[in-house]
DOVO-182376 format. One line per 8 residues: number of its first residue (from 1); their letters; for each residue x, y, z of N, C-alpha, C. Coordinates in steps of 0.2 Angstrom, whole numbers, plus 5000, padded with zeros to 4 digits. Atoms other than C-alpha are relative to their C-alpha. Example, Ala and Ser with C-alpha at 12.3 -4.5 7.8 and 13.67 -1.06 7.14 Angstrom:
# residues 2
1> AS> 5004,4994,5000,5062,4978,5039,5004,5006,5000 ~ 4996,4994,4999,5068,4995,5036,4996,5005,5003
//
This chain:
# residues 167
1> XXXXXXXX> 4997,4995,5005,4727,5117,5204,4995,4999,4994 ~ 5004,5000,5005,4717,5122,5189,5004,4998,4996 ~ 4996,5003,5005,4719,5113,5173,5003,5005,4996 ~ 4996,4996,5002,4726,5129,5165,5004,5001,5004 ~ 4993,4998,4993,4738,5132,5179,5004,4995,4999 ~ 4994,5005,5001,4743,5113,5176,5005,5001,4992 ~ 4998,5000,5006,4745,5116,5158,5007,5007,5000 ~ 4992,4994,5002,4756,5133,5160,5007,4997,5004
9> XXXXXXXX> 4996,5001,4994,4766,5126,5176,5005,4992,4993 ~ 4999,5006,5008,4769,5109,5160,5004,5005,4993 ~ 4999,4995,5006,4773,5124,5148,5006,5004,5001 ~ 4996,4999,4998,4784,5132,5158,5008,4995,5003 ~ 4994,5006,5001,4795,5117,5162,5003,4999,4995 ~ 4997,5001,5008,4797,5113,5144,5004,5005,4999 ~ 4997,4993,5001,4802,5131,5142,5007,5001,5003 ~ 4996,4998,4997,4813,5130,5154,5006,4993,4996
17> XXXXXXXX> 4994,5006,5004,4822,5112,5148,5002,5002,4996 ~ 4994,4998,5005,4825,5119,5132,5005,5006,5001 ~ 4996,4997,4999,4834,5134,5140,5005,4997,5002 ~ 4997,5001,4997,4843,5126,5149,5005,4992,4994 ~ 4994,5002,5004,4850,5112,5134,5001,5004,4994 ~ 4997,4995,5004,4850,5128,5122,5008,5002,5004 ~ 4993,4996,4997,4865,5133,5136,5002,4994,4999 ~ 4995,5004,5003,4872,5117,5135,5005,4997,4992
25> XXXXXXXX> 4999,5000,5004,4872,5116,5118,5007,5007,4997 ~ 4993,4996,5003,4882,5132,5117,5005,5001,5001 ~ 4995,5003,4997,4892,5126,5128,5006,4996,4996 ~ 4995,5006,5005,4898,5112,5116,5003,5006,4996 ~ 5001,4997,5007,4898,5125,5102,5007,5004,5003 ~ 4994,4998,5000,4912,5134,5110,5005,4999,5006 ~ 4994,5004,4997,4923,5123,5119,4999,4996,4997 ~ 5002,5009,5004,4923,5109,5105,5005,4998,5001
33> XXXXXXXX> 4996,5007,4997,4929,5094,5109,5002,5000,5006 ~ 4996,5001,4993,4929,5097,5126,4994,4996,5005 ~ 5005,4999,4996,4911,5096,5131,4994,4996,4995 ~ 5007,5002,5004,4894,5085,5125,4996,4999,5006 ~ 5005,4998,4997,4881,5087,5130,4992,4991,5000 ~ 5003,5005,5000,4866,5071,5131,4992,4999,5002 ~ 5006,5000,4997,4847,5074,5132,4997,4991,5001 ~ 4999,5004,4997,4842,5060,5143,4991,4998,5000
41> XXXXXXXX> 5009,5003,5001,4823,5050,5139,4999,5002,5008 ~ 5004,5000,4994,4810,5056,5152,4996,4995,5001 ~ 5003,5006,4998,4801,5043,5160,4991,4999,4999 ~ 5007,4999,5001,4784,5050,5159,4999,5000,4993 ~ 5002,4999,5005,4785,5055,5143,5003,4994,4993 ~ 5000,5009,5004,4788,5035,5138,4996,4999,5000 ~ 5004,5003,5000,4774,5033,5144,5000,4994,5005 ~ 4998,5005,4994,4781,5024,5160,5006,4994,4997
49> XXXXXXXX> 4997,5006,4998,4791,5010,5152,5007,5000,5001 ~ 4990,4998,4998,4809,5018,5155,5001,4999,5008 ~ 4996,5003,4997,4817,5013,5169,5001,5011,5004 ~ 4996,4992,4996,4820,5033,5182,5004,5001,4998 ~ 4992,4995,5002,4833,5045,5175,5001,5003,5005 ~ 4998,4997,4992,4842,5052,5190,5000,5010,4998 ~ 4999,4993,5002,4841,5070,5178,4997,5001,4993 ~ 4999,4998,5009,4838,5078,5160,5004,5000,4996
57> XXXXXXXX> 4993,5002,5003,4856,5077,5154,5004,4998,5003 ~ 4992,5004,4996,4871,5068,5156,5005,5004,4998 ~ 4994,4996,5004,4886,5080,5151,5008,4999,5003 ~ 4993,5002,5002,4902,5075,5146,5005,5006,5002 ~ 4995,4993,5000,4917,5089,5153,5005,4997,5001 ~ 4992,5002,4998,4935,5090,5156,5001,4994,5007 ~ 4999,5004,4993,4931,5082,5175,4995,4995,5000 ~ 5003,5009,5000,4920,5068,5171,4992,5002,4998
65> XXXXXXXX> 5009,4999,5003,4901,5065,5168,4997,5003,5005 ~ 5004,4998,4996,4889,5077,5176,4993,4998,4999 ~ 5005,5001,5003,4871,5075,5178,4999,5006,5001 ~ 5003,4992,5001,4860,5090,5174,4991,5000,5000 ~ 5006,5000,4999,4842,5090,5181,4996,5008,5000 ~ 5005,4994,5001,4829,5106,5177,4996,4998,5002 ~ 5006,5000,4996,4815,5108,5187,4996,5010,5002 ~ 5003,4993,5000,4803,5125,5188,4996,4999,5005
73> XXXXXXXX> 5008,5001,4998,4790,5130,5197,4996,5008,4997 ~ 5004,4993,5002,4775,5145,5191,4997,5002,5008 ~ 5003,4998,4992,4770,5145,5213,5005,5001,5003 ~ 4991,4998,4996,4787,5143,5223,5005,5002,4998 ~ 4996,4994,5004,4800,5156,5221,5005,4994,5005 ~ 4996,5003,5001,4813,5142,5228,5000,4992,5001 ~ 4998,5008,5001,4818,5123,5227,4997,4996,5006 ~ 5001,5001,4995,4816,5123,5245,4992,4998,5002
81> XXXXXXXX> 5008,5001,5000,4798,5125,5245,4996,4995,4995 ~ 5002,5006,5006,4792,5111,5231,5004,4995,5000 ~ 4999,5006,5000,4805,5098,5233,4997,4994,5001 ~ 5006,5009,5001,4793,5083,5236,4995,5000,4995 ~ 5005,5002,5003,4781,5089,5224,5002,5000,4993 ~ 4997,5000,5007,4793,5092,5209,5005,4995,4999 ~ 4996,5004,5002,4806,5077,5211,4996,4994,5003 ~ 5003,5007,4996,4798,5059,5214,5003,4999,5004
89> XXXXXXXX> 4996,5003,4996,4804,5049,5226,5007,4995,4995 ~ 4996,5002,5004,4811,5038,5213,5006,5002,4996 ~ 4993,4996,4999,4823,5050,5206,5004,5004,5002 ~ 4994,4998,4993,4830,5056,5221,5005,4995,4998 ~ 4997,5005,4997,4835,5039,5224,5007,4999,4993 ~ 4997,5001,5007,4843,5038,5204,5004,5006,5002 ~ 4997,4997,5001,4850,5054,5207,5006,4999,5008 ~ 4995,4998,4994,4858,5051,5224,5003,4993,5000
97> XXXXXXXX> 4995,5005,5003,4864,5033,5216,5007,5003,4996 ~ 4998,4997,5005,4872,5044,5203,5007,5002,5004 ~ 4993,4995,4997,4883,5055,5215,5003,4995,5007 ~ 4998,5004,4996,4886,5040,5228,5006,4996,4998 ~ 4995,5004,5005,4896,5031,5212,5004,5005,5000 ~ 4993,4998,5001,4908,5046,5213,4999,5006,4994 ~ 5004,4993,5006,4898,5058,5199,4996,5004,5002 ~ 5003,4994,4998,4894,5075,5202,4994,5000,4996
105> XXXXXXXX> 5005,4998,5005,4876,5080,5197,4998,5006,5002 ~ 5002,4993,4997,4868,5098,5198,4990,5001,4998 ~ 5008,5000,5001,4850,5103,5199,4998,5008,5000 ~ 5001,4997,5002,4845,5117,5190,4993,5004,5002 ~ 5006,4996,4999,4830,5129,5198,4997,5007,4996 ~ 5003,4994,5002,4817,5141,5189,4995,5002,5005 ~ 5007,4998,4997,4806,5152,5200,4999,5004,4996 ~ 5002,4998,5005,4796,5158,5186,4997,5005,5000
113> XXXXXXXX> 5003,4993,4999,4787,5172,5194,5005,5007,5000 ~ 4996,4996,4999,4803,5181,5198,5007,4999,4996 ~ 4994,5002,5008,4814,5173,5184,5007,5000,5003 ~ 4993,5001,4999,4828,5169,5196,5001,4991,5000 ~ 4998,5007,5001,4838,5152,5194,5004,5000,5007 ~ 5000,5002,4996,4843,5143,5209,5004,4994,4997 ~ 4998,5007,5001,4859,5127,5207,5002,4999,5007 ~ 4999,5005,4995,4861,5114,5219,5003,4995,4999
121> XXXXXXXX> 4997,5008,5000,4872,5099,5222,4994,4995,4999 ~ 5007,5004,4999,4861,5085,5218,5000,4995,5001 ~ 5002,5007,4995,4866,5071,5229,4997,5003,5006 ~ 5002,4997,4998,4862,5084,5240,4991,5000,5003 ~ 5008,5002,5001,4844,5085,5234,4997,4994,5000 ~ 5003,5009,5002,4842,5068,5231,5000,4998,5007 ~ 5000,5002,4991,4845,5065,5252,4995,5002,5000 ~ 5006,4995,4996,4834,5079,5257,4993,4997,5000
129> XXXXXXXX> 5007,5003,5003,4822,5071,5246,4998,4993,5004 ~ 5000,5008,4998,4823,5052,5251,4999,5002,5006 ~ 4999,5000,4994,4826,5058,5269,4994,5006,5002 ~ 5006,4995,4997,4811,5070,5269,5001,5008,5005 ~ 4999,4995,4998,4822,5084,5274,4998,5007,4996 ~ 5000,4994,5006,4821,5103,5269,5006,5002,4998 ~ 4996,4994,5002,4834,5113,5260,5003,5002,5003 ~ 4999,4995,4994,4844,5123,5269,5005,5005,4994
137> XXXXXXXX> 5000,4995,5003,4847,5139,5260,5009,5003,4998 ~ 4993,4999,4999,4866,5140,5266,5003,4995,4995 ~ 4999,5007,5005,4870,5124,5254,4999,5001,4993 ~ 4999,4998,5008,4865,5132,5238,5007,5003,4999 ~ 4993,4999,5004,4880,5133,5225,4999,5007,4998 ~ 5003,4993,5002,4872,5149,5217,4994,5000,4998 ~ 5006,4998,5003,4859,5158,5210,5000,5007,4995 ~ 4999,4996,5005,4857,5170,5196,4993,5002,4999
145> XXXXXXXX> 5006,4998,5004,4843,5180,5185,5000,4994,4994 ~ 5003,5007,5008,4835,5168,5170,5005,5002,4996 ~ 4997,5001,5009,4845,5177,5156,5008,4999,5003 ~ 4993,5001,4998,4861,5174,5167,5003,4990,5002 ~ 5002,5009,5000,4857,5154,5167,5006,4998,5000 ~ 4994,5004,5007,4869,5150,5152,5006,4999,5003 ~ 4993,4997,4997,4885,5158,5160,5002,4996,5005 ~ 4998,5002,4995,4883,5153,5176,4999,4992,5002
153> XXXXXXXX> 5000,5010,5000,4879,5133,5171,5006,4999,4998 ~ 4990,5004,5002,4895,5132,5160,5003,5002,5005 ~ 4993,4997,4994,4905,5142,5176,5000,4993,5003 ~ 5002,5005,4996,4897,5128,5186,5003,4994,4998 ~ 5000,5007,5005,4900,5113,5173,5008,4999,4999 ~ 4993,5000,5000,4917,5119,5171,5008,5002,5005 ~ 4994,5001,4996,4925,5120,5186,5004,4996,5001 ~ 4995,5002,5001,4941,5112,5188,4998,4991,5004
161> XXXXXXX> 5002,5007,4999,4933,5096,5199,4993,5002,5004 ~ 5005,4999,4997,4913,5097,5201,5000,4996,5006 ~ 5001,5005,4994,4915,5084,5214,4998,5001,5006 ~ 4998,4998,4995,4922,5095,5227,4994,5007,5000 ~ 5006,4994,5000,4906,5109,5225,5001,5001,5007 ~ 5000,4998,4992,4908,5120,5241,4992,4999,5003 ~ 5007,5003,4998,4894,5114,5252,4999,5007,5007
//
């Protein structure tokens, strides 16, 4: 990949993160007191000395703590196709400790070319990963257009028990 390619595909992820804690922020803003939200240190961008984050945000809701992982791509138009190259191994493993404890976590997909979003269970993803599996397309929770993200993350975040997401 060319170094401009790394820099947009780095540009576009950023891009994408703050959509995605813009929507939970306005989340909190109109449900108050029900819902926080908790941008979570990245590991690279410690400069290694943290410790894996299983996600981007931790979020507080009526049904317990979820996690909330963002991942884009500017080449694959789905999750399926880039899993190994977009989540390490090491936060699979955080992320599928995460929901083995009993907490739902969801994995939010951008494919940037066709601006659709793609969510996933993300014990889910965190197996596939560890376990070297693919995706399987039938197991997606939904997917939306980009500017329908916000709606369909709180619909997601506030259902009655994430636990139980139909698989």
């Amino acid at each position: 990949m060319a170094k401009a390619d790394r820099a947009l595909a780095a540009k576009v992820g950023k891009d994408f993160e703050a959509a995605v804690q813009a929507a939970l922020v306005s989340m909190q803003a109109v449900i108050a007191n029900k819902t926080r939200a908790l941008r979570l240190f990245d590991t690279h961008s410690a400069g290694n000395f943290l410790p894996e984050q299983p996600g981007d945000f931790m979020v507080a809701c009526p049904a317990g703590s979820v996690i909330v992982e963002a991942q884009s791509s500017t080449i694959h138009n789905s999750l399926k196709s880039c899993l190994s190259s977009n989540m390490d191994f090491g936060q699979a493993s955080q992320l599928q400790l995460w929901t083995l404890s009993g907490h739902p976590a969801l994995v939010v997909f951008l494919d940037h070319q066709e601006q659709r979003v793609e969510f996933w269970e993300g014990g889910y993803v965190g197996t596939c990963r560890i376990e070297g599996q693919r995706l399987k397309t039938e197991l997606m929770l939904d997917c939306c257009w980009a500017l329908d993200m916000p709606r369909e993350l709180t619909r997601l975040l506030l259902k009655q028990n994430p636990t139980v997401w139909p698989r």
